[in-house]
C-alpha positions in Angstrom: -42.1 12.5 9.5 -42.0 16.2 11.0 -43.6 17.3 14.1 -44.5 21.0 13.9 -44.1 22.6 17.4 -47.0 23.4 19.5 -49.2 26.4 18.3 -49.4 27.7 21.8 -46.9 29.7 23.4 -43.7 27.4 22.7 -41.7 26.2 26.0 -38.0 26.9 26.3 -36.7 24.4 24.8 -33.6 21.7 26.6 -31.6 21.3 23.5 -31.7 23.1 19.7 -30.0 20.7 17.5 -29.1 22.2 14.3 -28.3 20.5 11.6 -30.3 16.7 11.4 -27.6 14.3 9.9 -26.7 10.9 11.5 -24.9 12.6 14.5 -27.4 15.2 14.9 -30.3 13.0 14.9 -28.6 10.5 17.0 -28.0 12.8 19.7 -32.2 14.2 19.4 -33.0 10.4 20.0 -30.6 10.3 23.2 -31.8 13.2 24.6 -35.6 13.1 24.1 -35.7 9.2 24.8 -34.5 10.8 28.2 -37.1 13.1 28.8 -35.3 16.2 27.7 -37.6 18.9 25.3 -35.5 18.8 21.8 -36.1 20.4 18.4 -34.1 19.4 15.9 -33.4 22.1 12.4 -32.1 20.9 9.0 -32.6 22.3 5.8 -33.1 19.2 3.7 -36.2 17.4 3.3 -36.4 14.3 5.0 -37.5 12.2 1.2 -34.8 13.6 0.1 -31.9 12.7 2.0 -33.7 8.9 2.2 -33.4 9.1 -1.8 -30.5 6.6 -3.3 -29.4 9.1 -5.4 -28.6 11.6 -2.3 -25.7 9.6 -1.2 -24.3 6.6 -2.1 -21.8 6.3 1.2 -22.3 3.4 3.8 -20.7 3.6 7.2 -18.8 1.6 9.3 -20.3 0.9 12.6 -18.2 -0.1 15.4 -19.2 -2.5 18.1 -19.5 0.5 20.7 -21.0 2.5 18.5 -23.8 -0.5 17.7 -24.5 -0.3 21.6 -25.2 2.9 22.0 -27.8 2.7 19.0 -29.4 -0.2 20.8 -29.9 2.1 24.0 -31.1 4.8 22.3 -33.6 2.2 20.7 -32.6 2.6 16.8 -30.6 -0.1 16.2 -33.4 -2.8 16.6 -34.6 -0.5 13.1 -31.7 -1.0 11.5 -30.2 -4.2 12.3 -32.3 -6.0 9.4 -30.1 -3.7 7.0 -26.7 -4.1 8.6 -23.8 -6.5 7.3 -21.6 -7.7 10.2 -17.8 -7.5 9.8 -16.4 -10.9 10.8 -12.9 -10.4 9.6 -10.7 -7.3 8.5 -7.8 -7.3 6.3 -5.0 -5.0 6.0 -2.1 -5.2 3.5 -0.2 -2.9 1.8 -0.1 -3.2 -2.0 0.3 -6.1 -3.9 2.4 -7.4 -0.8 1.8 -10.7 1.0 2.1 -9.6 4.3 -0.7 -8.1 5.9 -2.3 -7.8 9.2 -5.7 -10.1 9.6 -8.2 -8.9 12.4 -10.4 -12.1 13.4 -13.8 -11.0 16.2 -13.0 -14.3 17.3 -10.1 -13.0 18.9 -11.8 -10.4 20.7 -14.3 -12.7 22.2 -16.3 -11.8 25.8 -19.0 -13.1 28.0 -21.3 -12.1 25.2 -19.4 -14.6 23.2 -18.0 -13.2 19.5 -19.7 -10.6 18.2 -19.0 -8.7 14.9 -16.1 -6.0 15.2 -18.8 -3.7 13.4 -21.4 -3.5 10.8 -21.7 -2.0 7.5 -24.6 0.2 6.9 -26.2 2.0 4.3 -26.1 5.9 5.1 -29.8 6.5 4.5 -31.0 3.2 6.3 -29.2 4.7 9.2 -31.6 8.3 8.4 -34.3 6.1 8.0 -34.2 4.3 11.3 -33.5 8.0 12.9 -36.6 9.8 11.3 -38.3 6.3 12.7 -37.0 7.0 16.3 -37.4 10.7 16.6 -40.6 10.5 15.3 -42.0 7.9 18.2 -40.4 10.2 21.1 -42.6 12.9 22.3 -40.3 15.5 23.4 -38.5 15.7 19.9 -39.7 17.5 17.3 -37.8 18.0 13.5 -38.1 21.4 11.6 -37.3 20.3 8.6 -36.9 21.8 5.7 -36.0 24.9 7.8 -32.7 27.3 8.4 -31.3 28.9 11.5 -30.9 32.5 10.2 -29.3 34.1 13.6 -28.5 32.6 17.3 -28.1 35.2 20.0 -26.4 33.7 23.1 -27.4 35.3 26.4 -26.6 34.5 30.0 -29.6 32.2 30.2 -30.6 30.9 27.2 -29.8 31.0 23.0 -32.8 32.6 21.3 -32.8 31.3 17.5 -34.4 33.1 14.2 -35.7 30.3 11.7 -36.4 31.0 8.2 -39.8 31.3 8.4 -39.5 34.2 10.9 -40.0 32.3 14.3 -38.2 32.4 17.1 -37.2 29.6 19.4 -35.9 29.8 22.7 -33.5 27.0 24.4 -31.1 26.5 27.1 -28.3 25.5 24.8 -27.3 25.3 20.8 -25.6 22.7 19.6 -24.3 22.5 16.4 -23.9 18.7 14.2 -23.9 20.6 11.4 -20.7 19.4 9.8 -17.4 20.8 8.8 -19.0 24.6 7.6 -20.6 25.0 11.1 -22.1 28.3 10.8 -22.8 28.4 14.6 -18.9 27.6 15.2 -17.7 30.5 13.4 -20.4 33.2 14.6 -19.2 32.1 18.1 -15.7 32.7 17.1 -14.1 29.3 17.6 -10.9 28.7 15.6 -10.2 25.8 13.9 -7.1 24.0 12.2 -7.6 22.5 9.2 -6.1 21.5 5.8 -7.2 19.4 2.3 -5.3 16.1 1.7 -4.5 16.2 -2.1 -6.4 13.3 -2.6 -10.4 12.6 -3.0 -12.7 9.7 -2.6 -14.7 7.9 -5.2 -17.5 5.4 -3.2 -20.0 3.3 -5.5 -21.4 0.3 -5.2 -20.1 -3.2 -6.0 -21.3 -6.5 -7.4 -19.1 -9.4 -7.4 -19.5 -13.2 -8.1 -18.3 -14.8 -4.8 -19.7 -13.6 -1.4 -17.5 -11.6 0.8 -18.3 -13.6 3.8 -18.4 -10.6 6.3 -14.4 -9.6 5.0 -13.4 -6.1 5.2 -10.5 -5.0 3.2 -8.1 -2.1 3.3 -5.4 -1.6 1.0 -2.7 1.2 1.1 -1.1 1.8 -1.9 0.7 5.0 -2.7 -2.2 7.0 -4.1 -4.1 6.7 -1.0 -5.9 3.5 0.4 -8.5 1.4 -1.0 -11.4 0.3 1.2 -13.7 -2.7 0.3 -16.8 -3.3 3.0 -19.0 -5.8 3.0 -22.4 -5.3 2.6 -25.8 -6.8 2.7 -26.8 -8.9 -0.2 -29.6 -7.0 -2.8 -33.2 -8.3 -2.7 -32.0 -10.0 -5.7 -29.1 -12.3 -4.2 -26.3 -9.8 -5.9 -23.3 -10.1 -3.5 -22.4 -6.5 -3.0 -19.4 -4.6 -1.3 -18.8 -0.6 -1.2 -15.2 0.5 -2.3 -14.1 4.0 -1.2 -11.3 4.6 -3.4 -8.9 7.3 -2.1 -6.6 8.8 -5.3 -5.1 12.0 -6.4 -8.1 14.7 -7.2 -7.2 14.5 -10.9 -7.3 11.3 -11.0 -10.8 10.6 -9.2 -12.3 13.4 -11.4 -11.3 10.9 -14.6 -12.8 8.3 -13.3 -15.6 9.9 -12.7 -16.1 10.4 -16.0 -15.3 6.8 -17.5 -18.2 4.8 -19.3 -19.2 1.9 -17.3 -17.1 -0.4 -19.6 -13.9 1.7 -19.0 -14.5 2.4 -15.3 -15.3 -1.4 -14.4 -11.4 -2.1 -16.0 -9.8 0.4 -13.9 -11.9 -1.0 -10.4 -10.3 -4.6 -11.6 -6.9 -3.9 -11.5 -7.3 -2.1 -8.1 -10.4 -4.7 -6.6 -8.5 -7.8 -7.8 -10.3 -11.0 -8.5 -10.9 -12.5 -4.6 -14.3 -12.5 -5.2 -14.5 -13.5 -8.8 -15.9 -11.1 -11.4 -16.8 -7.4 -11.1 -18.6 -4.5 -11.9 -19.8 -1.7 -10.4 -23.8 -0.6 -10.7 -25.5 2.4 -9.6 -24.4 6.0 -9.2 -20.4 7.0 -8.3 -19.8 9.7 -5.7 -16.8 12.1 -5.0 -15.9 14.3 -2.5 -12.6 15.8 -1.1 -10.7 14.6 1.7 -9.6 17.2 4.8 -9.1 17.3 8.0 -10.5 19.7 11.0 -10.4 20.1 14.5 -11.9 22.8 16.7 -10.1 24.6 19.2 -12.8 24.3 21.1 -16.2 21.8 21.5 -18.1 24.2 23.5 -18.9 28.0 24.0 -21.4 29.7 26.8 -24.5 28.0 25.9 -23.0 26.5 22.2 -21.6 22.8 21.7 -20.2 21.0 19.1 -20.1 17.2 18.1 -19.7 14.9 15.0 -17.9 17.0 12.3 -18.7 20.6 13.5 -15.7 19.8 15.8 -13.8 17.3 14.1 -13.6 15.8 10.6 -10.4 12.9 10.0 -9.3 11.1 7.0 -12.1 8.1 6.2 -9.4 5.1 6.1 -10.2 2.6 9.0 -13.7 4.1 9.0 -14.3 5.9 12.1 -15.3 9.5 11.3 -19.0 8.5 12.0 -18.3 6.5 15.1 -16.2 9.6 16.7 -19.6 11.3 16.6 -21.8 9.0 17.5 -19.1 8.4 20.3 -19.6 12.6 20.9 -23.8 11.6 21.2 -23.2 9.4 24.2 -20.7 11.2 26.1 -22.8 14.9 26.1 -25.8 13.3 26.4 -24.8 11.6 29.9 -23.4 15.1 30.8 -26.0 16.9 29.8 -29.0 14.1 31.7 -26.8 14.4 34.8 -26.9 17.9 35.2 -30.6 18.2 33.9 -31.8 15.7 36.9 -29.6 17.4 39.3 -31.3 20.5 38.6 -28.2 22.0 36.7 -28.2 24.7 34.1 -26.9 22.4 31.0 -26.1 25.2 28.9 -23.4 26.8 31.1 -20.1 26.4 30.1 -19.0 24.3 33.4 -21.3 21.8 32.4 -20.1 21.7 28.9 -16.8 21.1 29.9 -17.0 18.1 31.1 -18.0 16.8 27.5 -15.1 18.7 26.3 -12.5 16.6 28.6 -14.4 13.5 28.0 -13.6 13.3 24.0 -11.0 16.0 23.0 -8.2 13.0 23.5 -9.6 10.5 22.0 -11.0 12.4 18.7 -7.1 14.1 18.3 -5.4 10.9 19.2 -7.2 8.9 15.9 -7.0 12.3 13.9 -3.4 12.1 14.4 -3.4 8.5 13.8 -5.2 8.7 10.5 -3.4 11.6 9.2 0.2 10.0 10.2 -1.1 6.9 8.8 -2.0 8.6 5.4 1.4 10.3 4.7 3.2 7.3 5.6 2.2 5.4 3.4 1.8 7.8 0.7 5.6 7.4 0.5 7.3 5.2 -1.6 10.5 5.0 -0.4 11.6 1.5 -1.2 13.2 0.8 2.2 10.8 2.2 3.9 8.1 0.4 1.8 9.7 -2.8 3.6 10.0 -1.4 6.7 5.8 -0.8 6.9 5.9 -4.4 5.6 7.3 -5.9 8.0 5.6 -3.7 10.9 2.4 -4.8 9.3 3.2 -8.3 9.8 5.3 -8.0 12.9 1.7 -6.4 14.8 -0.2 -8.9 13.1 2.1 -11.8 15.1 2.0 -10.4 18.6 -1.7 -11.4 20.0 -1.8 -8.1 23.0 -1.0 -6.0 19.8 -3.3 -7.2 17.5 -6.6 -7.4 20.5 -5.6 -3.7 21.5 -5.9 -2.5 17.7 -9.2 -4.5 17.6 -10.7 -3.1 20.6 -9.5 0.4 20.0 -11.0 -0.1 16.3 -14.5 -1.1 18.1 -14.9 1.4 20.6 -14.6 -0.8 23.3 -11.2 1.1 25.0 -11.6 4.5 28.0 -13.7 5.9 29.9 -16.6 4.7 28.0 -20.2 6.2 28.5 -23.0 4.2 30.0 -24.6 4.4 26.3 -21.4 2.8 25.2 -22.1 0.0 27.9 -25.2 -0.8 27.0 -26.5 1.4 29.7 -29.5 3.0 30.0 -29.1 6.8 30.5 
């Protein structure tokens, strides 16, 4: 699944990816399937991240998001594995108003498509490591660290683990919300932890889901249940991220099956009949981050090294795999017009392109969190009744939908379902 670089003398590199996670690999595919010389560094093993036990998390991808991994040909190696989300439901509580989200409704000359799919992370890795490997101009150093990038006027000059140097036009860093590359360039960040933390497992239930998405805010946090693909044995099956006060995910966490599969009924409910969970449970805490900056002389960052939101509505993922298609067009552009695509006025572009749109849903999800985090009876009613009010007005309801999907701005010809 890794491609060492050439013996010979090695080429200056287009592009040094480090760090080879969904957005990271996403954006090697882009690039390379476009002609441009890529190496891609991660310190996991490959088998490892592709083992069930290194990640139980499933991701929600958005109709725009689905197009750009058809143009960057990984989709048609993942499709197989991939639930479509007919329908999404949002309600507060026990309450019986609630806002209902129909793709029917968003309907275009490609007739009703899903409004996303739900995805196993590490089928998504999978159909990466499938891609990268069939493009010729990619190649994945993996396990393997970045131990120093020095940043001159013409090109970064990394140190790997094993001693080796690699030279490249530009860095960019998908390595997540502890980007070592973003602090060694200096670039502040603002962040802060949400007092709550996610639990994710897995789901059985006796009725199928029929392609329903569910998201429940209740006080503690919200409560997310995604539909996923049946098992190979016909279990009907749905991933719950369940958002709760840190002490109170680190209980659950250590319940006995028995005692745990009590606690998801009163929160799951009994829509789809009986319930347990199977498999392994997962924590982790919830934050959010946003660079001051995407991009440095010679230094970019996408996916979580420049922004990490709250998971409700599911769109952390999508945000970077929205950041893969818009630098890899500017990056293309200048590289066939003969431009250097690691100075900073060609980074800048990308920088313009997706600074509004990742603060605008970071500050959506975070004022979404604390409001209704608050139990203030009359204000309870009030989110009520704005819940059902938006569900009522049709424009309202299709611009939430589109918005959701990816399908709203100045979208990039990836997004289109273009070519690059």
């Amino acid at each position: 699944m890794t491609k060492p670089l050439p013996e010979s003398a090695e080429p200056l590199l287009d592009a040094l990816i480090v760090g080879g996670g969904l957005v990271g690999l996403g954006l090697a595919a882009a690039l390379g399937g476009a002609g441009l010389k890529v190496a891609v560094v991660d310190r996991e093993r490959p088998a490892t991240v592709l083992n069930p036990v290194f990640d139980g998390r499933v991701s929600a991808i958005a109709q725009g998001s689905r197009r750009i991994l058809e143009a960057i040909g990984v989709w048609p190696k993942l499709a197989a594995e991939a639930e479509p989300i007919l329908d999404i439901r949002v309600s507060e509580g026990s309450s019986l108003l609630f806002i209902h989200f129909d793709h029917r409704e968003v309907a275009d000359e490609r007739g009703a498509e899903p409004l996303g799919h739900i995805v196993e992370n590490r089928m998504i890795r999978k159909a990466l490591f499938d891609r990268v490997a069939e493009l010729d101009a990619v190649w994945l150093l993996a396990p393997m660290t970045v131990t120093k990038v020095a940043r001159s006027a013409g090109r970064i000059e990394a140190t790997l683990g094993d001693g080796r140097t690699l030279s490249a036009k530009l860095a960019i860093s998908a390595e997540g919300r502890n980007s070592r590359l973003r602090a060694d360039a200096g670039i502040p960040v603002t962040t802060w932890s949400y007092r709550n933390w996610a639990l994710v497992c897995t789901v059985a239930h006796e009725f199928p889901h029929k392609g329903v998405a569910q998201e429940r805010f209740l006080p503690t946090g919200p409560f997310a249940v995604l539909p996923m693909k049946d098992d190979a044995l016909g279990t009907h099956r749905s991933s719950i991220v369940w958002t709760d006060h840190a002490e109170v995910i680190a209980h659950l966490m250590t319940l006995g099956d028995d005692d745990f599969n009590r606690e998801l009924a009163l929160r799951f409910g009994d829509y789809l009949g009986e319930t347990a969970a199977f498999g392994k449970r997962w924590s982790y805490p919830l934050g959010l981050l946003h660079a001051d900056s995407y991009v440095a002389e010679r230094l970019a960052l996408v996916g979580d090294a420049a922004h990490a939101i709250h998971p409700m509505a599911g769109q952390g993922l999508n945000l970077g795999i929205r950041d893969v298609a818009a630098i890899a067009e500017v990056l293309v552009d200048a590289h066939r017009l003969g431009l250097d695509i690691g100075h900073l006025s060609v980074l800048e572009r990308f920088q313009r392109w997706r600074r509004c749109d990742n603060v605008t849903l970071a500050a959506v999800t975070d004022g979404l969190d604390r409001l209704f985090s608050n139990a203030f009876p009359p204000l309870r009613v009030a989110r009520d009744l704005g819940l059902a009010g938006a569900g009522m007005i049709p424009p309202l309801r299709r611009f939430f939908m589109n918005h959701s999907m990816g399908n709203l701005g100045e979208l990039p010809r990836l997004a289109r379902g273009e070519p690059l």
